[in-house]
N, C-alpha and C positions, 0 to 999 in steps of 0.2 A: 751908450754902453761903451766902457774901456774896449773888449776886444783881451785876451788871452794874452799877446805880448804886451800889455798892459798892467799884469797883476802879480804879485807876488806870490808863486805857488810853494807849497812846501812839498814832500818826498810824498808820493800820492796822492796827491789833490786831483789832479785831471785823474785821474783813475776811478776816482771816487764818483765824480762827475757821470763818468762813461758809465757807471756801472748803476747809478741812477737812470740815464738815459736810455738805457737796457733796459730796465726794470720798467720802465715808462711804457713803453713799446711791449712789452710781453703783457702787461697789464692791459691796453688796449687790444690786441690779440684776441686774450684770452674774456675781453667782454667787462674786464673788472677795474671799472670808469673810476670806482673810489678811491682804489689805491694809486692808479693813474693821477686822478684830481689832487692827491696827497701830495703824493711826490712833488708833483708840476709848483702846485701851493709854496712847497717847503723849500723849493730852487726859487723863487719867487722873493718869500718873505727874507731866503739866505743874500738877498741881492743880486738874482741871474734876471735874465728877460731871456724868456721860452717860447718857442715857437715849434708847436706839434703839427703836424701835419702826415698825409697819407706817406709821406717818401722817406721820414723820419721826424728827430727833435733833434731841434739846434737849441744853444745853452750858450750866454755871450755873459759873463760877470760885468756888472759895473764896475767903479774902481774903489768900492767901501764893498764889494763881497763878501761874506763870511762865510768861508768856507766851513769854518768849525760849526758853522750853524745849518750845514746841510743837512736834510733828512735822510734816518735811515733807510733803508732795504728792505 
C-alpha cells in the first residue's frame, strides 16, 4: 500500500474516508454487518486495504485508489 503521503487527495477526500470509516463502526455497533460488509467491499474494490478490528478501521489507499469510486454513506 502507498500510505496517505503517497496519494493525490483532492478538497475532501480524507473526509470522505473518515466518514466512511465512521459509518463502518456505527454499523458494527449497531449489529448491521451488511452495511458494514458494504462499505468495507466498496473501500476495497475503490483500491484501500482495510483492516477492522475491535479498537477501530484503519484505510491505507494504494497508489491507483479511486477515490471517486468510494462508496456511499
Amino acid at each position: 500500500m502507498a500510505g496517505w503521503d503517497q496519494v493525490a487527495l483532492a478538497e475532501g477526500d480524507s473526509d470522505r474516508v473518515e466518514a466512511i470509516k465512521i459509518a463502518i463502526l456505527d454499523a458494527r455497533a449497531a449489529k448491521d454487518f451488511a452495511t458494514s460488509d458494504r462499505l468495507r467491499d466498496g473501500l476495497v474494490a475503490a483500491g484501500f486495504e482495510v483492516k477492522i478490528s475491535k479498537t477501530g478501521v484503519e484505510v491505507d489507499p494504494s497508489p491507483s485508489a479511486d477515490f471517486a469510486a468510494l462508496p456511499e454513506v
